[in-house]
C-alpha positions as CSV (number, residue, x, y, z in Angstrom):
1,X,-14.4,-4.4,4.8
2,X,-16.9,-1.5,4.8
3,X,-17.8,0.8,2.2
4,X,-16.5,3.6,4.6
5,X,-12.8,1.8,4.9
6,X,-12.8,1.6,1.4
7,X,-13.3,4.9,0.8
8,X,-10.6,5.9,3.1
9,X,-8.0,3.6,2.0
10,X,-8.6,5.0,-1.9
11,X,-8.4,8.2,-0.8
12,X,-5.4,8.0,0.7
13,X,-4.1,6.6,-2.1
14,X,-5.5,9.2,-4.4
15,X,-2.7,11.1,-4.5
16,X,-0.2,10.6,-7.1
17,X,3.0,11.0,-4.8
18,X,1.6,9.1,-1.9
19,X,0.6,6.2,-4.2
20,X,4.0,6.4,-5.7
21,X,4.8,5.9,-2.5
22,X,2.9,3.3,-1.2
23,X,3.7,1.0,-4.7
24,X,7.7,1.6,-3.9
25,X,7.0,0.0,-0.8
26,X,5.1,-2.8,-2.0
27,X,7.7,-3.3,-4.5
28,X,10.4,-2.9,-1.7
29,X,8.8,-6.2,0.1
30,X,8.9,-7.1,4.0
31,X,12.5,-4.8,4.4
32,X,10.9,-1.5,3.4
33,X,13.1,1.1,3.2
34,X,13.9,4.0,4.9
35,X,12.8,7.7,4.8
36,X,15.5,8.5,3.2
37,X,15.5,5.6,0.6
38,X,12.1,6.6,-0.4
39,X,13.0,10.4,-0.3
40,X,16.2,9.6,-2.6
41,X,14.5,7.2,-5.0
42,X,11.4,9.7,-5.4
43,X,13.1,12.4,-5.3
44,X,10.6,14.0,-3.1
45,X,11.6,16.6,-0.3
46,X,11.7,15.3,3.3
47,X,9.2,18.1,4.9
48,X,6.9,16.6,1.9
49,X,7.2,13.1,2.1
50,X,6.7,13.5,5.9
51,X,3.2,14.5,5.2
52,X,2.5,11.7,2.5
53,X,4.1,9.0,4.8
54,X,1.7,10.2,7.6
55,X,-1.2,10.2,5.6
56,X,-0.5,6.4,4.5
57,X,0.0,5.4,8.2
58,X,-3.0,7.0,9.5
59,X,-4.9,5.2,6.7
60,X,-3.4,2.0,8.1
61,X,-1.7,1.2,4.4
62,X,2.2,1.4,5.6
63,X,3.7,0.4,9.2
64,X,6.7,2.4,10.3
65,X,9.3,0.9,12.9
66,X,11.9,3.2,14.3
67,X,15.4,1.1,14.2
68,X,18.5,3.4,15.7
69,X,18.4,6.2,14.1
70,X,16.7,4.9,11.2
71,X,12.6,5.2,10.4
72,X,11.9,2.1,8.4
73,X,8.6,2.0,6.3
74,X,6.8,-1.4,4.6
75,X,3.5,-1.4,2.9
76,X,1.0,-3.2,5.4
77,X,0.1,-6.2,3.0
78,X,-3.1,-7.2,4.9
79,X,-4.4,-4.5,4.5
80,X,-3.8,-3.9,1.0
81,X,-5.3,-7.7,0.0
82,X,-8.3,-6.8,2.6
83,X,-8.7,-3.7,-0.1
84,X,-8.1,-5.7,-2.9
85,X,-10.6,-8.2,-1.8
86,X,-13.2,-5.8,-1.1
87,X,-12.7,-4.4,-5.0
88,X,-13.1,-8.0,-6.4
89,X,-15.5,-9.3,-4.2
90,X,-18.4,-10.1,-6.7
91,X,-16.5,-9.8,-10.1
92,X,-18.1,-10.4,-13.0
93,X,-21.2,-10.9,-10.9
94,X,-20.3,-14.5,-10.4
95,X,-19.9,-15.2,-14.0
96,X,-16.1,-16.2,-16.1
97,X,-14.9,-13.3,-17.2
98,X,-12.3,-12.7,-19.7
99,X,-9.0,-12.3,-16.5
100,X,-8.3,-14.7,-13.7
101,X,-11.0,-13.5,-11.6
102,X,-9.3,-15.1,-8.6
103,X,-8.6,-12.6,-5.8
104,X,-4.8,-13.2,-5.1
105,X,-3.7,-12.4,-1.9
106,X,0.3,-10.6,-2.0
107,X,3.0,-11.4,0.5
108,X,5.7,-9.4,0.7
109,X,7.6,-12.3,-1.2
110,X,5.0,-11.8,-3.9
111,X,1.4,-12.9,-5.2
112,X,0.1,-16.4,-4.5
113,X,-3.5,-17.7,-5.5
């Protein structure tokens, strides 16, 4: 990943409804949830989290799949481990550190080394 991507991933992110956002969904797994899931469970109003929602796709951190008359949102995993990997890349400059400095990767079934 390029310093550039990063940037635009953590600014997407940077805002504290869309990374409210964006965690529900990662907490939410591989079924998402709906618009109106995230809307109900945030409590955030749908002309709002329209915007938010459109910001995180366009940064490439949540997919959205239209299903009847549904609009189903899921946190795009790969991307966030690609960002996650980036962050951790040389941690600790190579040297033990005080955490497990292994970069786990997350599924939507949760983290795995």
């Amino acid at each position: 990943m390029e310093n550039k991507e990063a940037v635009r991933l953590l600014a997407a992110l940077a805002q504290e409804t869309r990374l409210a956002i964006f965690r529900l969904l990662v907490e939410a797994g591989s079924d998402g949830l709906t618009v109106g899931q995230i809307a109900e469970q945030l409590g955030v109003p749908s002309p709002t989290l329209s915007f938010h929602l459109k910001e995180l796709a366009h940064a490439g951190l949540i997919k959205t799949q239209q299903q009847s008359r549904f609009v189903f949102c899921t946190a795009d995993f790969g991307q966030m481990n690609a960002l996650l990997a980036y962050l951790t890349e040389n941690c600790c400059a190579g040297e033990p550190c005080g955490v497990d400095a292994a970069v786990k990767s997350c599924t939507p079934e949760g983290f795995r080394n």
